[in-house]
Every structure is written in C-alpha cells, then in structure tokens.
N, CA, C and O atoms as a MOPAC input file, in Angstrom:
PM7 MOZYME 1SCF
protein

 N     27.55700 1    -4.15900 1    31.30900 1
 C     27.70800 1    -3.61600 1    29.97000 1
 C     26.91000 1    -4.43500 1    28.95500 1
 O     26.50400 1    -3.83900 1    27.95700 1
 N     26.55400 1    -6.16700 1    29.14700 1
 C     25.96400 1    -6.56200 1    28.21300 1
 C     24.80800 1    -6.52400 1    28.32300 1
 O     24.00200 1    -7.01900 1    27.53500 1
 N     24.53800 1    -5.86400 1    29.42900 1
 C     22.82500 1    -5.41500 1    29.24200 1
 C     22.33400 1    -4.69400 1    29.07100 1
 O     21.10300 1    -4.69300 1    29.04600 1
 N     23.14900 1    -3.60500 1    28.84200 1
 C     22.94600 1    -2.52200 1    28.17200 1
 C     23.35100 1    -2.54400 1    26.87100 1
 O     22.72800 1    -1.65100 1    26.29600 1
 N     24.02900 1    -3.07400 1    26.16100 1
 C     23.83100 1    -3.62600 1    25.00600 1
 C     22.69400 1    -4.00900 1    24.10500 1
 O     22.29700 1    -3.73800 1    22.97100 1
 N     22.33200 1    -4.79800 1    25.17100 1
 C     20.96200 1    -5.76300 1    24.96500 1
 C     20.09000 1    -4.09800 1    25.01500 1
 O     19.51000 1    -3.87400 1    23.95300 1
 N     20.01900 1    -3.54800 1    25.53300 1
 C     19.14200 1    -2.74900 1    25.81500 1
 C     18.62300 1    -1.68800 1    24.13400 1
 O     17.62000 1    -1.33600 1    23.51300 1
 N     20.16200 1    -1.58400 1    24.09200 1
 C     20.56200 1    -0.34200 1    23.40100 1
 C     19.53800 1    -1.16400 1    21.90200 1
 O     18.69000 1    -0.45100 1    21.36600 1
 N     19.78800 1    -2.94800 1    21.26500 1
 C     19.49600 1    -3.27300 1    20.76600 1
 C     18.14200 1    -3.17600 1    20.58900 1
 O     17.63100 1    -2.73300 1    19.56100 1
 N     17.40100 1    -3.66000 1    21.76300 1
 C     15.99500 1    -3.51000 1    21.75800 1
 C     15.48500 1    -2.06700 1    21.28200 1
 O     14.46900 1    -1.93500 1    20.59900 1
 N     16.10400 1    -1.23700 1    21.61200 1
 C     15.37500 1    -0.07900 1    21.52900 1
 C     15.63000 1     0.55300 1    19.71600 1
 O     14.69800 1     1.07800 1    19.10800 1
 N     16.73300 1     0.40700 1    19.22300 1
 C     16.57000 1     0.01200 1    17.94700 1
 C     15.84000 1    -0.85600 1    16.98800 1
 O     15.76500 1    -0.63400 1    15.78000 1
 N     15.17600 1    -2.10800 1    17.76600 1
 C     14.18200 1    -2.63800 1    17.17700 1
 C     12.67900 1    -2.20600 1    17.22100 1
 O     11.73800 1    -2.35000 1    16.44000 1
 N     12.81800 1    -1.66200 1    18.36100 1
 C     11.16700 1    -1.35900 1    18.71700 1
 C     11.12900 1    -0.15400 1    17.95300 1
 O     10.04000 1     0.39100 1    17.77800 1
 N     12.42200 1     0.45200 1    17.36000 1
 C     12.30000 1     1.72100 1    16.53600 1
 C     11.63000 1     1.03900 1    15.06600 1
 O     10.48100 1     1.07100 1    14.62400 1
 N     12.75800 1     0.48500 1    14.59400 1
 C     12.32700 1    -0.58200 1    13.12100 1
 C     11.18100 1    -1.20900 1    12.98800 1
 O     10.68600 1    -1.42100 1    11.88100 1
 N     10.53300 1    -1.64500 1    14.31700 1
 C      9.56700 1    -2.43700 1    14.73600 1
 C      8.05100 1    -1.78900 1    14.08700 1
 O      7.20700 1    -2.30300 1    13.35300 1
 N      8.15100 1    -0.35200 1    14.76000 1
 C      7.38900 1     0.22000 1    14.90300 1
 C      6.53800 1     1.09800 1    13.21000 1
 O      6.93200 1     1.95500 1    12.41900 1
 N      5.42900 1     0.37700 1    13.32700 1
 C      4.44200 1     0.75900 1    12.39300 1
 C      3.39700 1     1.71600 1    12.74600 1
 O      2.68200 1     2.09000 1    11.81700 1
 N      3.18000 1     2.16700 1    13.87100 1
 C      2.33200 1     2.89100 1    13.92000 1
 C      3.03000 1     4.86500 1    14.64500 1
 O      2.49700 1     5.97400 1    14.67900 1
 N      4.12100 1     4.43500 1    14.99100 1
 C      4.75700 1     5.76000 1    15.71300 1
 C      5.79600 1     6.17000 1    15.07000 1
 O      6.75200 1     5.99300 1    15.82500 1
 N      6.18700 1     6.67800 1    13.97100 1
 C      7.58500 1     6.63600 1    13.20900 1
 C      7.75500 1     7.45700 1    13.55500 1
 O      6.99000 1     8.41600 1    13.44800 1
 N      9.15000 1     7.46500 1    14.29600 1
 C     10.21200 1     8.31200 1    15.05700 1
 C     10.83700 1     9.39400 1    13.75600 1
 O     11.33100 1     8.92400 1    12.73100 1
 N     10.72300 1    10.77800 1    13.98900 1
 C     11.19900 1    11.75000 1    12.97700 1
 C     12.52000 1    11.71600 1    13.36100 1
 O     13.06500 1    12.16300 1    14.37000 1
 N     13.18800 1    10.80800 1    11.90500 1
 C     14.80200 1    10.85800 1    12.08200 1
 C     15.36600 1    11.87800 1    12.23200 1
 O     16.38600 1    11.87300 1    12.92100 1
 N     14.83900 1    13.24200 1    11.57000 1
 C     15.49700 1    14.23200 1    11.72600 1
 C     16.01800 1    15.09700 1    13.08700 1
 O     17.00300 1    15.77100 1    13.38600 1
 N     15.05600 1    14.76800 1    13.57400 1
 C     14.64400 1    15.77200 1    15.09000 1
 C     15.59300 1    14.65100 1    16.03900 1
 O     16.45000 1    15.06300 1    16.82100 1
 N     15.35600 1    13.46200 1    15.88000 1
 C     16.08100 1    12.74100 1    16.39300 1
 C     17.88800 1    12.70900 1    16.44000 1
 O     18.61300 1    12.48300 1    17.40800 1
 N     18.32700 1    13.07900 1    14.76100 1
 C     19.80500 1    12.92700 1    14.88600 1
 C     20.02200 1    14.42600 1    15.56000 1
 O     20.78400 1    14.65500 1    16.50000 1
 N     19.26000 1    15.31400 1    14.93800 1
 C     19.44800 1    16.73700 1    16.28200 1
 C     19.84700 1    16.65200 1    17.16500 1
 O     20.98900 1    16.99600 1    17.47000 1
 N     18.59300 1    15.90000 1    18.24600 1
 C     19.02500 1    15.30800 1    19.65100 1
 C     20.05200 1    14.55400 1    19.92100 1
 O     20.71900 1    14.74900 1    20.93700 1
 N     20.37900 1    13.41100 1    18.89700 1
 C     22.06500 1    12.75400 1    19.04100 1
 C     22.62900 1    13.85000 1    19.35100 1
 O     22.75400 1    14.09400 1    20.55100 1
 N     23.10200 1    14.77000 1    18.40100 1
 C     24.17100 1    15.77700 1    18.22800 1
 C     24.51100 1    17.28200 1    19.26800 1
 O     25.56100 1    17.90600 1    19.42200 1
 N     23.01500 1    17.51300 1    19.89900 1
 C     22.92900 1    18.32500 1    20.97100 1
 C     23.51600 1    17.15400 1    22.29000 1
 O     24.09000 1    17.78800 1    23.17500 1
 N     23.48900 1    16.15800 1    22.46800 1
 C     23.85700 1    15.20200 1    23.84500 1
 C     24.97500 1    14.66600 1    23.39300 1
 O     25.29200 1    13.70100 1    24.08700 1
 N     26.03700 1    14.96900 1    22.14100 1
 C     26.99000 1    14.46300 1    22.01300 1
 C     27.14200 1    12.60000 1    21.20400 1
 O     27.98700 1    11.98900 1    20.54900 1
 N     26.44700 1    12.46000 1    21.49000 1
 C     26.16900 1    11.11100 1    20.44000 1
 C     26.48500 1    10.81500 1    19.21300 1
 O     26.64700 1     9.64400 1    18.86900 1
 N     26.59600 1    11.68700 1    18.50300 1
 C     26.93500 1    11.85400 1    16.94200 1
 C     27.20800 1    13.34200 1    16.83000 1
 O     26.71400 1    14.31000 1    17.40800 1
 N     28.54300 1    13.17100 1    15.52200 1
 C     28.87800 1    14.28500 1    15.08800 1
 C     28.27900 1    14.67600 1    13.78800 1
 O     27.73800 1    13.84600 1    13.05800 1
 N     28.39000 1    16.16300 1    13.44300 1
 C     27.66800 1    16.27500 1    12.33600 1
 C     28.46600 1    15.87500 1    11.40600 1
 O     27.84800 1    16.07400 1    10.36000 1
 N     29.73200 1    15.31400 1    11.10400 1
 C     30.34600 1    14.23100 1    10.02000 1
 C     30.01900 1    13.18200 1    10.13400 1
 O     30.77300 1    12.41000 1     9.54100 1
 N     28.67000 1    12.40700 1    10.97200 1
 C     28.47200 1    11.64400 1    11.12700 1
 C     27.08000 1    11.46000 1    10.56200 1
 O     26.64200 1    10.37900 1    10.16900 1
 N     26.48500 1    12.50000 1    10.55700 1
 C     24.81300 1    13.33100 1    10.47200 1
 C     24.91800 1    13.04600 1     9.13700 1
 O     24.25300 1    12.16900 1     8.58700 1
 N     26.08100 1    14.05500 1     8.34600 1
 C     26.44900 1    14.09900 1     6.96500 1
 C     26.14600 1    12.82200 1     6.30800 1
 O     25.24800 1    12.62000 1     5.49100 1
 N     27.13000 1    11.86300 1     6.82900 1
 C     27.02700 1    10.48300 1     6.30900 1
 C     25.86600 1     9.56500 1     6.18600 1
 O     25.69400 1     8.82500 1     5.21800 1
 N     24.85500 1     9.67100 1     7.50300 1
 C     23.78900 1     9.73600 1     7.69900 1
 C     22.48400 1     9.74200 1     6.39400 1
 O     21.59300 1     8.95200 1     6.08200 1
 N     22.97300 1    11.15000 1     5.85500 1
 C     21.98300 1    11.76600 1     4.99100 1
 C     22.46600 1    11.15100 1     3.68600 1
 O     21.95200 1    11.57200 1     2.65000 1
 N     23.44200 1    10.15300 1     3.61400 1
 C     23.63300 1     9.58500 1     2.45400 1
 C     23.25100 1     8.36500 1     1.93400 1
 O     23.35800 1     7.97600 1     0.77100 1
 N     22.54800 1     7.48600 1     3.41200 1
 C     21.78800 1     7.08500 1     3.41400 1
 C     20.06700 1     6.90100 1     2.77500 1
 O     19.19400 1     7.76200 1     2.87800 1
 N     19.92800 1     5.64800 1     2.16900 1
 C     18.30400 1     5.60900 1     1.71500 1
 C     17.21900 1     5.33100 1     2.35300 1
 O     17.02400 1     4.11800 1     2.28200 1
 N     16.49500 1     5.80900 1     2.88500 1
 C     15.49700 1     4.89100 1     3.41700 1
 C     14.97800 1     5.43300 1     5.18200 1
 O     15.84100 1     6.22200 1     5.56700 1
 N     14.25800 1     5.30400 1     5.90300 1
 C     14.77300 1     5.01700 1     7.65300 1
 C     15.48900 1     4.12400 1     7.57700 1
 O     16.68800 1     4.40200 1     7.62200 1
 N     15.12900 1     2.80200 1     7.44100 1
 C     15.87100 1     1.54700 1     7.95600 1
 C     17.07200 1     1.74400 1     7.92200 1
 O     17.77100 1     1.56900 1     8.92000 1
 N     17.45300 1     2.06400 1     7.00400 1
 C     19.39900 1     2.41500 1     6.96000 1
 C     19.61300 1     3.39800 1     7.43000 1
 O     20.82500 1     3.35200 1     7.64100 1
 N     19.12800 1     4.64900 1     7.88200 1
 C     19.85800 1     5.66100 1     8.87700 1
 C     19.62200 1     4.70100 1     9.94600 1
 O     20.56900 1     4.28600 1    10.61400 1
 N     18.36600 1     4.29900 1    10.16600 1
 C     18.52900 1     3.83200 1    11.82900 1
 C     19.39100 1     2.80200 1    11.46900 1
 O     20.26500 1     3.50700 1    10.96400 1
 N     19.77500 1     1.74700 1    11.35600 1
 C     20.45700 1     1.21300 1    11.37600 1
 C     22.32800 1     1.87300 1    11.82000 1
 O     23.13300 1     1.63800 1    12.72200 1
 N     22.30400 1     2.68700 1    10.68800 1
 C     23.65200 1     3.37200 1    10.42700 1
 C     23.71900 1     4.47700 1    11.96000 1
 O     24.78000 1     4.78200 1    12.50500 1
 N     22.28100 1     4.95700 1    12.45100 1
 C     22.76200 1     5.31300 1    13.78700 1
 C     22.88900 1     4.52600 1    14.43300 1
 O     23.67800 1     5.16600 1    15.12700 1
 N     22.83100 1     3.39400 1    15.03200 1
 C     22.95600 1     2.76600 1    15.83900 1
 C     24.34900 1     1.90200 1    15.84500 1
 O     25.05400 1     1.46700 1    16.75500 1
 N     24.41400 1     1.85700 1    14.56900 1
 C     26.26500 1     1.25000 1    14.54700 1
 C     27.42900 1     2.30500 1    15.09200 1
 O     28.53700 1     2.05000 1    15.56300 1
 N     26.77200 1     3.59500 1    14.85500 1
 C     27.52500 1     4.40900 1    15.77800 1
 C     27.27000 1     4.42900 1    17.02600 1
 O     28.28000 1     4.50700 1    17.72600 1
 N     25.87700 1     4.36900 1    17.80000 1
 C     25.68900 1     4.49000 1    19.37400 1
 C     26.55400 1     3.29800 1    19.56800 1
 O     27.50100 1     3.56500 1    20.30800 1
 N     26.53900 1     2.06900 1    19.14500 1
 C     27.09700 1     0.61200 1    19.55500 1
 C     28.13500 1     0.92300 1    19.85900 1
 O     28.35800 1     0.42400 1    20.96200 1
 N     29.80400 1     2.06900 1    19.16900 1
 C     30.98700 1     2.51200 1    19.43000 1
 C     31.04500 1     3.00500 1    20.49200 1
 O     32.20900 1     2.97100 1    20.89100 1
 N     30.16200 1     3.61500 1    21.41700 1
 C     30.47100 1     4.75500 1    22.28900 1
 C     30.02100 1     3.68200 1    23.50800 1
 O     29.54300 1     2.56000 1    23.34300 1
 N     30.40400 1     4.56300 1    25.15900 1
 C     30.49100 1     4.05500 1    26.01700 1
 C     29.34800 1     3.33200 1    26.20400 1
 O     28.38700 1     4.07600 1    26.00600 1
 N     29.07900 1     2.46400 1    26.43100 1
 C     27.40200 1     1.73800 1    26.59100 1
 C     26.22200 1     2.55100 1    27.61500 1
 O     25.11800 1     2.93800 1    27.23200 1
 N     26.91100 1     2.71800 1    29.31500 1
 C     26.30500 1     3.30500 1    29.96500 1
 C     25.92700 1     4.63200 1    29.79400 1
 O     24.76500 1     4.90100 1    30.09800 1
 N     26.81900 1     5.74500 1    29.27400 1
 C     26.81200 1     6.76400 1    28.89400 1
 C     25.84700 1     6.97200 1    27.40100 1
 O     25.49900 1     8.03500 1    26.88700 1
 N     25.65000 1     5.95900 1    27.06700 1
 C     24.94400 1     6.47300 1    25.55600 1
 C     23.31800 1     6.20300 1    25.88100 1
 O     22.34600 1     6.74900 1    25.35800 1
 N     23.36700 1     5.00700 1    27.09000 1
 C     21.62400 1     4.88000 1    27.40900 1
 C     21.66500 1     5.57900 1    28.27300 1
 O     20.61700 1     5.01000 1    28.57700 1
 N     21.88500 1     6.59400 1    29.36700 1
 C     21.85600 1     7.40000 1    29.89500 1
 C     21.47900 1     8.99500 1    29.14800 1
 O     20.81500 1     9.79700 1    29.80500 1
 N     21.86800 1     9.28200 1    28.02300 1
 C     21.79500 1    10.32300 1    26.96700 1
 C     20.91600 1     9.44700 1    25.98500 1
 O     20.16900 1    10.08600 1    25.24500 1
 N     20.90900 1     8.47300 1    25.91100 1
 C     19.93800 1     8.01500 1    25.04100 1
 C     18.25400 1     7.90700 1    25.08400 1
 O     17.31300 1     7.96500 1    24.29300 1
 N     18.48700 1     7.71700 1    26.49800 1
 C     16.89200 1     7.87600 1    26.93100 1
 C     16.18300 1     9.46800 1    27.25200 1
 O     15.04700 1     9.84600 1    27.53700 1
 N     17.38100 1    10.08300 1    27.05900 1
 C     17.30500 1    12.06800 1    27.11500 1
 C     16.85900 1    12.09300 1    25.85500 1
 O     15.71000 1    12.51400 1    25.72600 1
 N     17.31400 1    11.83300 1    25.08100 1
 C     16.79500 1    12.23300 1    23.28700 1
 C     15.76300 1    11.26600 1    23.18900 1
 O     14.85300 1    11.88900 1    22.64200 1
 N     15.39000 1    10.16900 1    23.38600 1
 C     13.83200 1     9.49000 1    23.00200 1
 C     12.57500 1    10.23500 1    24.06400 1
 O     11.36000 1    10.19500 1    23.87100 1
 N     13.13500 1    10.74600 1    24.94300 1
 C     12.15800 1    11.65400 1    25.53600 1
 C     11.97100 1    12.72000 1    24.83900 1
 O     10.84100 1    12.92600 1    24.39800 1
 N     12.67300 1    13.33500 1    24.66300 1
 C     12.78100 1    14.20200 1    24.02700 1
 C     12.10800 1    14.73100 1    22.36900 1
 O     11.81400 1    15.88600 1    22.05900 1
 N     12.01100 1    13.65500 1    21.61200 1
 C     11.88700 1    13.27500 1    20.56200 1
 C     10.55100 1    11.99500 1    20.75500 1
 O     10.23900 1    11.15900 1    19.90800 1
 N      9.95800 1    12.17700 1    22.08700 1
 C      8.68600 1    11.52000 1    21.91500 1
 C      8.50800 1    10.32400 1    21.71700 1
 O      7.41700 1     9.89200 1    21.34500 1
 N      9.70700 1     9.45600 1    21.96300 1
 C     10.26700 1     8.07800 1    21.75000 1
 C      9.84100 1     7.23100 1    22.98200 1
 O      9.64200 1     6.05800 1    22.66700 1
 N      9.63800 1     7.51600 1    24.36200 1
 C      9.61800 1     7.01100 1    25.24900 1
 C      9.07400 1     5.57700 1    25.40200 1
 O      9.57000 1     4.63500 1    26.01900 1
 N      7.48400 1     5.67000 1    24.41000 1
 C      7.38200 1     4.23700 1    24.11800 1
 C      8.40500 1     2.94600 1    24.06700 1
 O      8.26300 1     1.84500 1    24.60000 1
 N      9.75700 1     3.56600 1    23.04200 1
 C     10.57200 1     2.42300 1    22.60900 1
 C     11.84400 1     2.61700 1    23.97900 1
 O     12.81800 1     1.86500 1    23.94900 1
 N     11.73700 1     3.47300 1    24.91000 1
 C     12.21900 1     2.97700 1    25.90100 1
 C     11.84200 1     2.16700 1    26.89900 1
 O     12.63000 1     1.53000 1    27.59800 1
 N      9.94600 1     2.15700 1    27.06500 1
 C      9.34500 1     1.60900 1    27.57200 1
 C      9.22800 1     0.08400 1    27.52500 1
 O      9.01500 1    -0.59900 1    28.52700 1
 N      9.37800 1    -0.39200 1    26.31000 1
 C      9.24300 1    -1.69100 1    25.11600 1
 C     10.61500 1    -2.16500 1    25.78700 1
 O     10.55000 1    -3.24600 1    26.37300 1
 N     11.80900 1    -1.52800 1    25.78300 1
 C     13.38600 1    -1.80500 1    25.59400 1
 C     13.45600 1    -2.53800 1    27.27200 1
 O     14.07400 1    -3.56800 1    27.54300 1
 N     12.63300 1    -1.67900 1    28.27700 1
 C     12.64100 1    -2.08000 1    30.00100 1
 C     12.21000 1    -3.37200 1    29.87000 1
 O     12.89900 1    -4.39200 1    29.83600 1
 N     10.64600 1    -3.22400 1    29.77600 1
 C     10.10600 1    -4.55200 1    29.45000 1
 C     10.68500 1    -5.86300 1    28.86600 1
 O     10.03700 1    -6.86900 1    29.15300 1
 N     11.85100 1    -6.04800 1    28.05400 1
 C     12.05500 1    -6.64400 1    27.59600 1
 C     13.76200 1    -7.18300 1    28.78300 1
 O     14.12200 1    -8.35200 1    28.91600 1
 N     14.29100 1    -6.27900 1    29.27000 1
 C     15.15700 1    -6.07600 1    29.86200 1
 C     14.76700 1    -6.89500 1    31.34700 1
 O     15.53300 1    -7.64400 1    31.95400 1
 N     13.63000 1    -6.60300 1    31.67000 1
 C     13.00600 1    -6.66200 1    32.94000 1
 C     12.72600 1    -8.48600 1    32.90100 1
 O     12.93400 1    -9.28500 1    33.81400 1
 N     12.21600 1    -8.74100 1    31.57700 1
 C     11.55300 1   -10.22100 1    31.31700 1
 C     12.80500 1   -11.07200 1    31.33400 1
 O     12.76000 1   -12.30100 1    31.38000 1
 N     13.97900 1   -10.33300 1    31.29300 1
 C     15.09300 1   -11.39600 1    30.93400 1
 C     16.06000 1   -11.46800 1    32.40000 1
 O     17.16400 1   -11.95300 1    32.64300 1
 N     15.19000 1   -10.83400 1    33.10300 1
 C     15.93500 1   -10.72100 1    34.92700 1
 C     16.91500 1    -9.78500 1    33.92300 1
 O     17.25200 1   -10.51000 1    32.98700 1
 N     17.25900 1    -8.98300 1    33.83600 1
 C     18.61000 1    -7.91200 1    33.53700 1
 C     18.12100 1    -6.76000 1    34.24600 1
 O     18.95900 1    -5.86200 1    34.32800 1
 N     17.32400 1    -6.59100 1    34.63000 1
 C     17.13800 1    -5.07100 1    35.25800 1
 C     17.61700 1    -4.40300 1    36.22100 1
 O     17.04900 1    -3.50700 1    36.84500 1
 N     18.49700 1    -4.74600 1    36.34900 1
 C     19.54200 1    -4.66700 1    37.30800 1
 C     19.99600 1    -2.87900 1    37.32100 1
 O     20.16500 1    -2.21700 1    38.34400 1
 N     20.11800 1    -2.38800 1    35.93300 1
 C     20.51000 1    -1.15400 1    35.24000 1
 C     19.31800 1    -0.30300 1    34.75500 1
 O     19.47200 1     0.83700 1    34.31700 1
 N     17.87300 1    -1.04400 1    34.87700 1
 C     16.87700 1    -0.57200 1    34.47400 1
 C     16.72100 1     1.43300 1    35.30600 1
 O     16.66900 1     1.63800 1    36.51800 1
 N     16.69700 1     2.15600 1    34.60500 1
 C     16.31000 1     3.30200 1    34.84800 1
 C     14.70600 1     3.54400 1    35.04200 1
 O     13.96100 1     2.59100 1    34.81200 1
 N     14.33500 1     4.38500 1    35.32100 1
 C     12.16900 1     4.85500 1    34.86500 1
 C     13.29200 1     5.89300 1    34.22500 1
 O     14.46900 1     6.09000 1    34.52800 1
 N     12.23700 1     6.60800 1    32.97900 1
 C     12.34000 1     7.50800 1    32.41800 1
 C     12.74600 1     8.40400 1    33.13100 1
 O     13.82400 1     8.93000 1    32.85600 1
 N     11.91800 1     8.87000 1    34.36000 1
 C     11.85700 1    10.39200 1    35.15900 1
 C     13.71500 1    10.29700 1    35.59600 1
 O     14.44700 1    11.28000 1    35.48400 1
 N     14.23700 1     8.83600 1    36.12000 1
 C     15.45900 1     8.93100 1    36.76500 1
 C     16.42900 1     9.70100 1    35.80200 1
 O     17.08300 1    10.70500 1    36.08400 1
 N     16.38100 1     8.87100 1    34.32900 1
 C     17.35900 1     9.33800 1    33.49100 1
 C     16.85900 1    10.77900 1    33.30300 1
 O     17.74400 1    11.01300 1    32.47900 1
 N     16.36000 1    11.65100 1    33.35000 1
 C     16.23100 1    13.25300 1    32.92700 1
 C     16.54400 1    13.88900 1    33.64300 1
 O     16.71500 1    15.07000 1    33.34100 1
 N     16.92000 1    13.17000 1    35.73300 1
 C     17.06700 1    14.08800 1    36.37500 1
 C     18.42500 1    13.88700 1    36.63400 1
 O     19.04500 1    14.68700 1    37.33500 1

C-alpha cells in the first residue's frame, strides 16, 4: 500500500511538474467520475477552485481517501485515457529506481 502511495504521489507531481503537456482538467475529472473516483459533489467543489494547481491538488486529496490499489488500477485507465500516460510512465520510473516495483503495472496490463 505504501507504494502505491508513493506512486499515486509521483504521478501528481509529474502532473504539477509538467510544463510542456498540460493535462485538460476537465476531460480528466470526466474520466474520475465515469471510473468512479470522484463524485460530481466532488467535481462541484472542484470547480470552486482557482487555478490547475489547486484542482489538482484538491483531486488528489480525494484519490489519497480511496482504496490505494483500486484507485491506481482506475487511475492509470483515465491517464490513458486522457493522454496522460507520460505521467504514468515518469510515476514507474521513479517507482522502479526506488526497488518498489514490486506493484509496477505496463500500461497495456492495467486496461486489460
């Protein structure tokens, strides 16, 4: 579970991180909400938010609540999905460098 933690973290940074690929929040909390990840009272709250940095942020304090395995399992469904794969790619790598890969998925595993 704490490496998927770790995981879940990275991949929120490489989101924040990221200057050249900005992830469309919108299409993205979609995909939360079609895989169960967030509710749309959650979406709502979301949009009350300023900025990216604070939705992403504010999504991710919600993925952090939910089951760990179950949310990077559906989590790596919506960054595919949403063209994210890079920051799942970034999230392995980083997972992989720290010997944790123990839980490491490839993309193709988690979709099938």
């Amino acid at each position: 579970m704490e490496a998927v933690m770790g995981w879940l973290h990275d991949v929120r940074s490489a989101i924040l991180d990221d200057k050249e690929r900005t992830l469309e929040v919108d299409k993205f909390i979609r995909q939360l909400i079609d895989f169960g990840l967030m509710t749309h009272t959650e979406e709502m709250d979301n949009g009350e938010k300023s900025g990216t940095k604070a939705k992403i942020y504010h999504i991710f304090s919600i993925l952090f609540t939910k089951d760990p395995e179950d949310t990077e399992s559906k989590l790596r469904k919506v960054l595919k999905a949403t063209n994210g794969e890079s920051y799942i790619n970034e999230a392995d790598r980083k997972r992989a460098a720290l010997g944790t890969n123990d839980k490491v998925q490839t993309t193709q595993e988690s979709i099938n």
